[in-house]
LUMLUMDREN-2810 file (N, C-alpha, C; in Angstrom, 1 decimal):
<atoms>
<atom><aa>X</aa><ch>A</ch><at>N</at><xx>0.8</xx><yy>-1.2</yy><zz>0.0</zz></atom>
<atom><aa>X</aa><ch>A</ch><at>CA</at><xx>0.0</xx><yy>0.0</yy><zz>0.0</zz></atom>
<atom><aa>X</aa><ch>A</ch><at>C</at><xx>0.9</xx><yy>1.2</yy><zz>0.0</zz></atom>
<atom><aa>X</aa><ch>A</ch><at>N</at><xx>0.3</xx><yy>2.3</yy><zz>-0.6</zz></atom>
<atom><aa>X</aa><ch>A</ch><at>CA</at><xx>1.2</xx><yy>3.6</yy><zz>-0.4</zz></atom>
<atom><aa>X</aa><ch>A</ch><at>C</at><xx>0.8</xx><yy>4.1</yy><zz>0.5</zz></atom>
<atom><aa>X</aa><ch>A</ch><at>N</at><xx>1.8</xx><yy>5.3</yy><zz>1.3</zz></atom>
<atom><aa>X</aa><ch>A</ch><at>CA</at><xx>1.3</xx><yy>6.3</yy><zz>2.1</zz></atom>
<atom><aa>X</aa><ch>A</ch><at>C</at><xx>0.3</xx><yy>7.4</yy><zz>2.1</zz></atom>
<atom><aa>X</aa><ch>A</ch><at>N</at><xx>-0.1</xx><yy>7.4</yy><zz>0.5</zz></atom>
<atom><aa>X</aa><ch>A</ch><at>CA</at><xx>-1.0</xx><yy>8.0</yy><zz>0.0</zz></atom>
<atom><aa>X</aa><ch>A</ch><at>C</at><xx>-1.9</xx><yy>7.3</yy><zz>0.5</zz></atom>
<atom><aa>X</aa><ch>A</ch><at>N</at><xx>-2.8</xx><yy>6.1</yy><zz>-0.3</zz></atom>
<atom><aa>X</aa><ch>A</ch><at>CA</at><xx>-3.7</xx><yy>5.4</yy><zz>0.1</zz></atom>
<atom><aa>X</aa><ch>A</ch><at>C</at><xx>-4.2</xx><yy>5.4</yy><zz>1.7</zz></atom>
<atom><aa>X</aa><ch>A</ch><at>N</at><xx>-2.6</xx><yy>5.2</yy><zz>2.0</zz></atom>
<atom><aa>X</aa><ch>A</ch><at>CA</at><xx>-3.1</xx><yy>5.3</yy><zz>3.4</zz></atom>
<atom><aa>X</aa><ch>A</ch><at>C</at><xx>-3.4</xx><yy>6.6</yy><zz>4.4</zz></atom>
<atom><aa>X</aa><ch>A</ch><at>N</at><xx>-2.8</xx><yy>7.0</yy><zz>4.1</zz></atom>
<atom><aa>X</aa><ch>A</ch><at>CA</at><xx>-3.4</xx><yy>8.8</yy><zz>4.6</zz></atom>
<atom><aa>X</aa><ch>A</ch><at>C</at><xx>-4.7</xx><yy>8.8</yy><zz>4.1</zz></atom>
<atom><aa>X</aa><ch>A</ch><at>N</at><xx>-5.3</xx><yy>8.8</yy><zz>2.9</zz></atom>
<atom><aa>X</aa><ch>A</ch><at>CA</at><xx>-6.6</xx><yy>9.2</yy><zz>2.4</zz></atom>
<atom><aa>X</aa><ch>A</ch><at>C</at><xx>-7.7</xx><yy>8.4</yy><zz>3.0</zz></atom>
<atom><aa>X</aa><ch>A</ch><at>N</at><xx>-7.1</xx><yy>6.8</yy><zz>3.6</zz></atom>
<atom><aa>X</aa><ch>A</ch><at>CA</at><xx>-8.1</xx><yy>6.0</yy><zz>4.2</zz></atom>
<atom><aa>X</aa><ch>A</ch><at>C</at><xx>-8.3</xx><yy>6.4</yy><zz>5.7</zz></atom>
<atom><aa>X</aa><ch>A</ch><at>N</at><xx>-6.9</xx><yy>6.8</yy><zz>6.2</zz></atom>
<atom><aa>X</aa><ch>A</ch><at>CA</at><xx>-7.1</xx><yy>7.5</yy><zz>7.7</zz></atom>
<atom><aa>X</aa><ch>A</ch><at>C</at><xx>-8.1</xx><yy>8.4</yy><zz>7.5</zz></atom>
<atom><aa>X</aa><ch>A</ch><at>N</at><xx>-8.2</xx><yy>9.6</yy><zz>6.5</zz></atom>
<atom><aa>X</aa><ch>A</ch><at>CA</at><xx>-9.0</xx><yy>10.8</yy><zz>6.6</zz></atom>
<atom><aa>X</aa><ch>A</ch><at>C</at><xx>-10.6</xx><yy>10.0</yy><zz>6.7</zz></atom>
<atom><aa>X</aa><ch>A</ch><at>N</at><xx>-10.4</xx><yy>9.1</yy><zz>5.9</zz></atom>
<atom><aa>X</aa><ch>A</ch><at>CA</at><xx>-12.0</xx><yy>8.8</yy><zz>5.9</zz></atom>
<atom><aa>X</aa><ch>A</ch><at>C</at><xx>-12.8</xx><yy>7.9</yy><zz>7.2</zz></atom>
<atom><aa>X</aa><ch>A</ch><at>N</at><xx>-11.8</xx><yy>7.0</yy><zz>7.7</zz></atom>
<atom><aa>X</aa><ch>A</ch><at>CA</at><xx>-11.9</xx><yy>7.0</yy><zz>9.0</zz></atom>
<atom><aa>X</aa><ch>A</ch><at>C</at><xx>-12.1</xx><yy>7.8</yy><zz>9.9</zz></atom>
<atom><aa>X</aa><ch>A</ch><at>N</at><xx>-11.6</xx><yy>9.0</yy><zz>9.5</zz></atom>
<atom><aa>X</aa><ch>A</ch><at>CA</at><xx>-11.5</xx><yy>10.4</yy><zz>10.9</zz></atom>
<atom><aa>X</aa><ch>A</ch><at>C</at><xx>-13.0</xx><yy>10.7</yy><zz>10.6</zz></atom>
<atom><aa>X</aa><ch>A</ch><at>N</at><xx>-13.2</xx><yy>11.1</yy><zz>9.5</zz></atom>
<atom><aa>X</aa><ch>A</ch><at>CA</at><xx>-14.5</xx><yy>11.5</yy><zz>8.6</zz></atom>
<atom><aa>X</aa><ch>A</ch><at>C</at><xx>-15.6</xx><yy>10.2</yy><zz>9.0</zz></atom>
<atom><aa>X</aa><ch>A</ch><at>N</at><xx>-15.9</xx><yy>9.2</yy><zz>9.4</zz></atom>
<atom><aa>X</aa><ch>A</ch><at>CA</at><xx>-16.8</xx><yy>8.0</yy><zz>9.2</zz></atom>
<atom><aa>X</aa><ch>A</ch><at>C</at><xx>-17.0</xx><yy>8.4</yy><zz>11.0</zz></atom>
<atom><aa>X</aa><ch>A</ch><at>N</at><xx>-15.8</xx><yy>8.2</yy><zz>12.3</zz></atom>
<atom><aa>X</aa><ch>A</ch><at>CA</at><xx>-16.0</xx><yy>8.6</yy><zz>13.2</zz></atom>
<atom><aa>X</aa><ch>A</ch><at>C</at><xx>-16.2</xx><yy>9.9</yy><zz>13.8</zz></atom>
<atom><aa>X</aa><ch>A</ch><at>N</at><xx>-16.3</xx><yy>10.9</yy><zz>13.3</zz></atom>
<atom><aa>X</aa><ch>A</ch><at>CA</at><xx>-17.1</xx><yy>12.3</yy><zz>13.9</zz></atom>
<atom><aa>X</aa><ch>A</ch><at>C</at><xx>-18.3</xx><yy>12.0</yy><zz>13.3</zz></atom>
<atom><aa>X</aa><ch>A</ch><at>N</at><xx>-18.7</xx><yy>11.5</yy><zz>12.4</zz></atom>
<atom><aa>X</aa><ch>A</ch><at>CA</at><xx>-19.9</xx><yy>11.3</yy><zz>11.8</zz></atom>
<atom><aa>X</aa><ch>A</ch><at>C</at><xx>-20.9</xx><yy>10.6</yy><zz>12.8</zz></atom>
<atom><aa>X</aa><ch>A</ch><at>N</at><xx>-20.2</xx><yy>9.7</yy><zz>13.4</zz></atom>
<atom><aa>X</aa><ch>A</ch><at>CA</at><xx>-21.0</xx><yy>8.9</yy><zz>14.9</zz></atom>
<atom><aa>X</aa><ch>A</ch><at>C</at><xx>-21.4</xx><yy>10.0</yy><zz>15.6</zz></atom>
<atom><aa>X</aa><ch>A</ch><at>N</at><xx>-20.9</xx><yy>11.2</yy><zz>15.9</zz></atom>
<atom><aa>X</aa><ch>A</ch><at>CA</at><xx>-20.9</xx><yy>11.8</yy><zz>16.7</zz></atom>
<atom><aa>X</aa><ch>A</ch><at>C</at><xx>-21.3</xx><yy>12.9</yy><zz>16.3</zz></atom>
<atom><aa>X</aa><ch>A</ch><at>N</at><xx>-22.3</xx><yy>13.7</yy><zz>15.4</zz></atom>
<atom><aa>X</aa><ch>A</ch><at>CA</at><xx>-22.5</xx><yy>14.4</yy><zz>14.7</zz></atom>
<atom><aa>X</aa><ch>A</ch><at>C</at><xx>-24.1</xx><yy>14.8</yy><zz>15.2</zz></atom>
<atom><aa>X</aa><ch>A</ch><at>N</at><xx>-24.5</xx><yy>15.7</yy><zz>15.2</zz></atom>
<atom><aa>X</aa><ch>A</ch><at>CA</at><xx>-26.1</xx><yy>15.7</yy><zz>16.1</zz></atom>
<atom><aa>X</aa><ch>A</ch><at>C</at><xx>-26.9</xx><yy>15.5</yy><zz>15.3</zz></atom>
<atom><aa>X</aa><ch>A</ch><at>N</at><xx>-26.2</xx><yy>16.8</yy><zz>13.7</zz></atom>
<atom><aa>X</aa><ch>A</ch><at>CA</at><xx>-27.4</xx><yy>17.3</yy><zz>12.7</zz></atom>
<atom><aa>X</aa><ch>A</ch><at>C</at><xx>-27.2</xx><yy>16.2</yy><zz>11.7</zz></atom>
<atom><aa>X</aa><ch>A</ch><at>N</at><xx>-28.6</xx><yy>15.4</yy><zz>11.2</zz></atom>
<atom><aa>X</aa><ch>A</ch><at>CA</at><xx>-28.5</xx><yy>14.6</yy><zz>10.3</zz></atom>
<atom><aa>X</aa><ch>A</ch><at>C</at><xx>-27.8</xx><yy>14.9</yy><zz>8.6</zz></atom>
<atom><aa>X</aa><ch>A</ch><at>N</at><xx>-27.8</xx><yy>16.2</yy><zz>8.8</zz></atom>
<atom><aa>X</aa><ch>A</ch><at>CA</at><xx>-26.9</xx><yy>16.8</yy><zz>7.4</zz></atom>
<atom><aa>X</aa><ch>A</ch><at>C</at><xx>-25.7</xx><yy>17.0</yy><zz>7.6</zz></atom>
<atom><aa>X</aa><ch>A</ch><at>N</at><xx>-25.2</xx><yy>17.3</yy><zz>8.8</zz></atom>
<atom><aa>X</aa><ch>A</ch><at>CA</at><xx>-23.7</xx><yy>17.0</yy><zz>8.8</zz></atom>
<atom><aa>X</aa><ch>A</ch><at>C</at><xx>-23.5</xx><yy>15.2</yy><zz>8.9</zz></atom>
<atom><aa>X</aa><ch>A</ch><at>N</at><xx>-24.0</xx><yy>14.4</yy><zz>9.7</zz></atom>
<atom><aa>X</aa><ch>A</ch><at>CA</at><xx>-23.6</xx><yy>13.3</yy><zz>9.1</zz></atom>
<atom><aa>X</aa><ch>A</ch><at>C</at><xx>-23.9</xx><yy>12.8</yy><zz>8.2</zz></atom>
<atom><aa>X</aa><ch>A</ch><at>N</at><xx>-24.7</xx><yy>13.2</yy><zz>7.5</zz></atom>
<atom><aa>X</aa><ch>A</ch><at>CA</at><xx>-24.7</xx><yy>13.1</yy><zz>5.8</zz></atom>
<atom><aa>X</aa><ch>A</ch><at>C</at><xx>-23.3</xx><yy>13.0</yy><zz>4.7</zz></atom>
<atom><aa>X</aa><ch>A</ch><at>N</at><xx>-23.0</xx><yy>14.4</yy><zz>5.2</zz></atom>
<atom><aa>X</aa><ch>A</ch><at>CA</at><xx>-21.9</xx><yy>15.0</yy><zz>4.8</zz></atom>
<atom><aa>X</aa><ch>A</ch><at>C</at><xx>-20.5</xx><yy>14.4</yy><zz>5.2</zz></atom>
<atom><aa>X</aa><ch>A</ch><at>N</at><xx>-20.7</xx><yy>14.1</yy><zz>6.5</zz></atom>
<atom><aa>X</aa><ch>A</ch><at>CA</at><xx>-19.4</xx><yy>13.3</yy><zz>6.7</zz></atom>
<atom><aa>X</aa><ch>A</ch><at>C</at><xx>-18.8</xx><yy>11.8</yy><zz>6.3</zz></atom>
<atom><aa>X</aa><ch>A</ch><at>N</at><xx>-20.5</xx><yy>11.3</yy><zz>6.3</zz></atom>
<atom><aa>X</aa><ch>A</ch><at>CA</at><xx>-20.0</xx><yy>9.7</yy><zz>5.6</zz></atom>
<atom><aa>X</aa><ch>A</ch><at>C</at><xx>-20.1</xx><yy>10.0</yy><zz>4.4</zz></atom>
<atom><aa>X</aa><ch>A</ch><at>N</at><xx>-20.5</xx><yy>11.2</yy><zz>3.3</zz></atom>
<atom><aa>X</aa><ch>A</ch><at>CA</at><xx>-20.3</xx><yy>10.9</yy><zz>2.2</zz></atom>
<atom><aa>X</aa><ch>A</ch><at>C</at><xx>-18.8</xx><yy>11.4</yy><zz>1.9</zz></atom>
<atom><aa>X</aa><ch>A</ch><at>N</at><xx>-18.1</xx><yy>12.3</yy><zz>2.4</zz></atom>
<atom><aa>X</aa><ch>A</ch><at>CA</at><xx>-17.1</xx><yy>12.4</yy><zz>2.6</zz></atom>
<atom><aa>X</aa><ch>A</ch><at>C</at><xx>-16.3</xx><yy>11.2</yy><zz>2.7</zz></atom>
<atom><aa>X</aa><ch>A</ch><at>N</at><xx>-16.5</xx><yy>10.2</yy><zz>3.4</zz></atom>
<atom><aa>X</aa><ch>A</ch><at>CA</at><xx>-15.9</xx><yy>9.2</yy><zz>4.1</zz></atom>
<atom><aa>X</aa><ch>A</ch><at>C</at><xx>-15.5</xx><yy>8.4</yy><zz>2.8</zz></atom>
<atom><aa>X</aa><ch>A</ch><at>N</at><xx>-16.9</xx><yy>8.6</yy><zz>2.2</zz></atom>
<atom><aa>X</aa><ch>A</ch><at>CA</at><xx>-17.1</xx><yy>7.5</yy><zz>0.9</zz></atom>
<atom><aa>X</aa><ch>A</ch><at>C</at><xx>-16.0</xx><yy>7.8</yy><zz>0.0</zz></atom>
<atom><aa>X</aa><ch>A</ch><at>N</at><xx>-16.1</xx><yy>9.2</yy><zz>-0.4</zz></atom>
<atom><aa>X</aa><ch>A</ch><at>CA</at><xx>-15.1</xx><yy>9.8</yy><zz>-1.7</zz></atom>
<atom><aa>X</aa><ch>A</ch><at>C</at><xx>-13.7</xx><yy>9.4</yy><zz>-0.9</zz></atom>
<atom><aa>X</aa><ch>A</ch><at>N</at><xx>-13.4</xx><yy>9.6</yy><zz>0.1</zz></atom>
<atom><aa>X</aa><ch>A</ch><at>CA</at><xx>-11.6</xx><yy>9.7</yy><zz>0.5</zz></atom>
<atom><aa>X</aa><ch>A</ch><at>C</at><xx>-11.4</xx><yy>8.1</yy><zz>0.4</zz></atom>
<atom><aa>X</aa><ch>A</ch><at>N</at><xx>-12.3</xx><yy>7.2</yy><zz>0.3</zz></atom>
<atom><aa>X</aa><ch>A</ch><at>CA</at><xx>-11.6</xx><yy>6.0</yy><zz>0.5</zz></atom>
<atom><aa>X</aa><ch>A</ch><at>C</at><xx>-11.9</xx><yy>5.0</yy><zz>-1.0</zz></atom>
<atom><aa>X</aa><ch>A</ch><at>N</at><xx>-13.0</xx><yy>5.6</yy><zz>-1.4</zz></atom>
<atom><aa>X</aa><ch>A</ch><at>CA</at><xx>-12.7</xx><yy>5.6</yy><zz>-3.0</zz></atom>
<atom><aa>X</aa><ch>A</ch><at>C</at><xx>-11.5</xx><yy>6.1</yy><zz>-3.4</zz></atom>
<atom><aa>X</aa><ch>A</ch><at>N</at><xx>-11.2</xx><yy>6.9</yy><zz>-3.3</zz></atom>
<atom><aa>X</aa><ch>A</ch><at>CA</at><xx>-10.1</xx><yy>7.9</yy><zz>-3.9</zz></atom>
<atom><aa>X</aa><ch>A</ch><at>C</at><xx>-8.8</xx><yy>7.0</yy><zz>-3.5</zz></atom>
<atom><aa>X</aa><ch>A</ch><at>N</at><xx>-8.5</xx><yy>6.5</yy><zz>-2.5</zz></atom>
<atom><aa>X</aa><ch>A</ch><at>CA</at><xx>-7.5</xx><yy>5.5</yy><zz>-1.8</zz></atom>
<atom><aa>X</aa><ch>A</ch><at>C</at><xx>-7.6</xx><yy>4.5</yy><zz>-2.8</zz></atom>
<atom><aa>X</aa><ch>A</ch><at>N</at><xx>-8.5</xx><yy>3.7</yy><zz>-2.7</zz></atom>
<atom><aa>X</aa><ch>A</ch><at>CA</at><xx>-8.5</xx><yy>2.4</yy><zz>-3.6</zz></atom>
<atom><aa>X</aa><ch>A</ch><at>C</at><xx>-7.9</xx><yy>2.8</yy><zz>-5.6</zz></atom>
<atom><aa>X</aa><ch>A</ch><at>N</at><xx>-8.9</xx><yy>3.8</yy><zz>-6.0</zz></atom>
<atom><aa>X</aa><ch>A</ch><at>CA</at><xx>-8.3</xx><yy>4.4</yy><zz>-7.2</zz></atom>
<atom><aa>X</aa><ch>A</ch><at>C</at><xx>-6.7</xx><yy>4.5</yy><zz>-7.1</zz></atom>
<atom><aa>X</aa><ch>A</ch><at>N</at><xx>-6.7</xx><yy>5.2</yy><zz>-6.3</zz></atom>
<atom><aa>X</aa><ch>A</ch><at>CA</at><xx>-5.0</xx><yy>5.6</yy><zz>-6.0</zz></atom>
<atom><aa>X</aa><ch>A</ch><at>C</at><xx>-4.0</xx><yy>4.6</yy><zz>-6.2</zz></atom>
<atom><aa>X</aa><ch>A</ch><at>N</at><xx>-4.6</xx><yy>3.6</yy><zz>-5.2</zz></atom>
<atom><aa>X</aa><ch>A</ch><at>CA</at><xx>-3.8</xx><yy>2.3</yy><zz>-4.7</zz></atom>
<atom><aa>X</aa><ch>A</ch><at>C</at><xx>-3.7</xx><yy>1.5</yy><zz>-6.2</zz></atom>
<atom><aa>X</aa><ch>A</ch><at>N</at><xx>-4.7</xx><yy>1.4</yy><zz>-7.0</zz></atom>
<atom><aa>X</aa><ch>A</ch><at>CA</at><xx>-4.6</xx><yy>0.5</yy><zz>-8.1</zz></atom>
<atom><aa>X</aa><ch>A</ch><at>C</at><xx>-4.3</xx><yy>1.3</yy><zz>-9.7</zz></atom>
<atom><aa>X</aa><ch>A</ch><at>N</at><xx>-3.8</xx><yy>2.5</yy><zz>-9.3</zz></atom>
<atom><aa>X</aa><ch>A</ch><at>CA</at><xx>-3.2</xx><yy>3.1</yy><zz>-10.3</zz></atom>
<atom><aa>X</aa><ch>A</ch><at>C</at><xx>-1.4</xx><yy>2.9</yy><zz>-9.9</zz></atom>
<atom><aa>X</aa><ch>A</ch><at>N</at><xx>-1.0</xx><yy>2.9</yy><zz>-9.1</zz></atom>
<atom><aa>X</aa><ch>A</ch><at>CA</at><xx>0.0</xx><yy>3.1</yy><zz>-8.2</zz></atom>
<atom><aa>X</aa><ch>A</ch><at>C</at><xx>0.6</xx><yy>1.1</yy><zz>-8.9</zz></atom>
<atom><aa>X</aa><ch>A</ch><at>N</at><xx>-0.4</xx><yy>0.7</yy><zz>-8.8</zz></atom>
<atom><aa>X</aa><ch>A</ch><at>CA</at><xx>0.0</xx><yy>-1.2</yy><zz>-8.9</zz></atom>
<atom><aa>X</aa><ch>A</ch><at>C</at><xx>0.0</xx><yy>-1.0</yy><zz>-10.3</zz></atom>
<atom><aa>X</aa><ch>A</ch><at>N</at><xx>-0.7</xx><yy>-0.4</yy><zz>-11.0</zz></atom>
<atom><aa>X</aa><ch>A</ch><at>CA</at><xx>-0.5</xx><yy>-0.3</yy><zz>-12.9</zz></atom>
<atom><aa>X</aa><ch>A</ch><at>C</at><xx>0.9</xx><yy>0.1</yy><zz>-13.1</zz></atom>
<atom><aa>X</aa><ch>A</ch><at>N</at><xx>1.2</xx><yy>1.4</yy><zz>-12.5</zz></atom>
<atom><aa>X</aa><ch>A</ch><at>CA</at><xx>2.4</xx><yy>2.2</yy><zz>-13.1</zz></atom>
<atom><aa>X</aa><ch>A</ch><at>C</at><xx>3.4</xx><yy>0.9</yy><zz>-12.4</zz></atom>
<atom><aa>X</aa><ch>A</ch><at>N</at><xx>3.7</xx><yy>0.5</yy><zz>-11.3</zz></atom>
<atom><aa>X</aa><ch>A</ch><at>CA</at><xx>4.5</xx><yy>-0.7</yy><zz>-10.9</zz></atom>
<atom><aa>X</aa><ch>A</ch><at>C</at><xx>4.8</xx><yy>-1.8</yy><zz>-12.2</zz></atom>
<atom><aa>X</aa><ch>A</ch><at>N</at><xx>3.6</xx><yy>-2.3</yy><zz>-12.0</zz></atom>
<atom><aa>X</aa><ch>A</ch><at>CA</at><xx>3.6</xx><yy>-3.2</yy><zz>-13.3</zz></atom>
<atom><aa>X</aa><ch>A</ch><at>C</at><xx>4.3</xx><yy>-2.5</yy><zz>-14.8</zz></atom>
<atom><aa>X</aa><ch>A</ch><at>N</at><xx>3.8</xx><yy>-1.6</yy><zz>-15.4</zz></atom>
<atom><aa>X</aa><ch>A</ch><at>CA</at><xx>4.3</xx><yy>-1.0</yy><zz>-16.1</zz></atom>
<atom><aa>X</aa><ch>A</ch><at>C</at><xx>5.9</xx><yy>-0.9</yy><zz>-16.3</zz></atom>
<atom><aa>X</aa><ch>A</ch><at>N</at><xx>6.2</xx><yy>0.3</yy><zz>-15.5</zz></atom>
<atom><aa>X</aa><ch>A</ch><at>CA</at><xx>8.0</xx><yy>-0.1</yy><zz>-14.8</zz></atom>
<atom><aa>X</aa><ch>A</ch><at>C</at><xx>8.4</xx><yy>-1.0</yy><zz>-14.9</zz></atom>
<atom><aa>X</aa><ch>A</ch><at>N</at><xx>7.9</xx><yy>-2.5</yy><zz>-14.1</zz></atom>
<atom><aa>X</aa><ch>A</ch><at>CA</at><xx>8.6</xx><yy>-3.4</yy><zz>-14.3</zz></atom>
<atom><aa>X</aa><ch>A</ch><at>C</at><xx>9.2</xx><yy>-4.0</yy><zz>-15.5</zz></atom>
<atom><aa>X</aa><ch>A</ch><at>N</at><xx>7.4</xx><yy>-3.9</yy><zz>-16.7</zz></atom>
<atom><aa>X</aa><ch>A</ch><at>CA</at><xx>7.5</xx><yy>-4.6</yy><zz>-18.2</zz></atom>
<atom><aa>X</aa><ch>A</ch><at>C</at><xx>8.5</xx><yy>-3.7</yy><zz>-19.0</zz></atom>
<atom><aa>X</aa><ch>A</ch><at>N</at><xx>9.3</xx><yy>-2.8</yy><zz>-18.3</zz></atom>
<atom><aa>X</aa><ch>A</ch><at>CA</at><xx>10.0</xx><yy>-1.4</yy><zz>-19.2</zz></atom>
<atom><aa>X</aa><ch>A</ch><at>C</at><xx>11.3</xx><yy>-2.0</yy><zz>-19.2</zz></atom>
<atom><aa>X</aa><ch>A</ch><at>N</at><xx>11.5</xx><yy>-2.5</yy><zz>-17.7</zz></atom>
<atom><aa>X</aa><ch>A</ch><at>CA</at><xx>12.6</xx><yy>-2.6</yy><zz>-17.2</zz></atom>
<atom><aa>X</aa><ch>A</ch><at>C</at><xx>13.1</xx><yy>-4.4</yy><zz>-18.0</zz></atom>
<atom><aa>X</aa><ch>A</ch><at>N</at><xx>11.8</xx><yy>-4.9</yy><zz>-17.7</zz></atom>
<atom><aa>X</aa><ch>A</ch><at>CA</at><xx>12.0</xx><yy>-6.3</yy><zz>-18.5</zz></atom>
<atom><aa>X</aa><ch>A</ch><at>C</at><xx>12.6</xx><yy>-6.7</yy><zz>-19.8</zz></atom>
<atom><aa>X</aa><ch>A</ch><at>N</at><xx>12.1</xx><yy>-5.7</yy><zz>-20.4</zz></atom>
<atom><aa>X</aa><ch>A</ch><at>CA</at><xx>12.0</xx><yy>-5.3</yy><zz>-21.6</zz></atom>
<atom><aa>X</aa><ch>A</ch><at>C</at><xx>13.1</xx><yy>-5.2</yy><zz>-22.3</zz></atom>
<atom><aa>X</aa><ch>A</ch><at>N</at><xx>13.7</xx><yy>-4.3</yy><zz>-21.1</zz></atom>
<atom><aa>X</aa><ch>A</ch><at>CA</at><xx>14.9</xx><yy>-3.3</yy><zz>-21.6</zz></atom>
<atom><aa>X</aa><ch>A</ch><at>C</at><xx>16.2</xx><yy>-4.5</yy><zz>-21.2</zz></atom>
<atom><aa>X</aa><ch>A</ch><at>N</at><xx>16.0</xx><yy>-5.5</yy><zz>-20.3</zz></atom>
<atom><aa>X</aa><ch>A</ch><at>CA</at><xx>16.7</xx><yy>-5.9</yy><zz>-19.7</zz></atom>
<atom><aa>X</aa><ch>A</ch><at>C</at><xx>16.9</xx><yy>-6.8</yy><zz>-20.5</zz></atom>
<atom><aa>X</aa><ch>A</ch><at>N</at><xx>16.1</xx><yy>-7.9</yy><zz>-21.6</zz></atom>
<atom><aa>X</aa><ch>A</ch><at>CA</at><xx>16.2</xx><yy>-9.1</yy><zz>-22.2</zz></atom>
<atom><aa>X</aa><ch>A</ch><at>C</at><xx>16.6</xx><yy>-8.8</yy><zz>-23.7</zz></atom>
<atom><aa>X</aa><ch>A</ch><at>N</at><xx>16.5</xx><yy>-6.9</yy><zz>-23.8</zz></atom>
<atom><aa>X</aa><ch>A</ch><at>CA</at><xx>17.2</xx><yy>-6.7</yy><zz>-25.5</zz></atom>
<atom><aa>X</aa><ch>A</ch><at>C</at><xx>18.5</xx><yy>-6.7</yy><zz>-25.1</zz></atom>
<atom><aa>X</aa><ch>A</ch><at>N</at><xx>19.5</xx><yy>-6.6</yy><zz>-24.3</zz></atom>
<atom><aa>X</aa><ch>A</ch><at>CA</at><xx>20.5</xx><yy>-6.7</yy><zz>-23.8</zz></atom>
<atom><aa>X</aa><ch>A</ch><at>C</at><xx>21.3</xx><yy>-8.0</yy><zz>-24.0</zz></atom>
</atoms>
């Protein structure tokens, strides 16, 4: 996992727990949908991060077997 991913899933965690605690039904609205985007955004992240990896590698493979 990156520290990206992971920071962004902390925030949505922080965001999902004040939301417990939240009085007005529109701010917890707001906060679990918040919750939603930051940990969407982690998973995107995380599986763009594993493409470009893969990628690099097939570059490097590549480069490595014309040799």
């Amino acid at each position: 996992m990156s520290d990206h991913a992971d920071e962004l899933r902390q925030r949505a965690s922080e965001c999902a727990a004040l939301a417990q605690k939240a009085i007005l039904s529109e701010v917890r609205l707001g906060l679990l949908v918040m919750a939603r985007h930051l940990y969407r955004m982690a998973e995107m992240h995380e599986a763009e991060s594993q493409r470009l990896d893969y990628a690099v590698r097939a570059f490097n493979d590549d480069k490595m077997n014309q040799q």
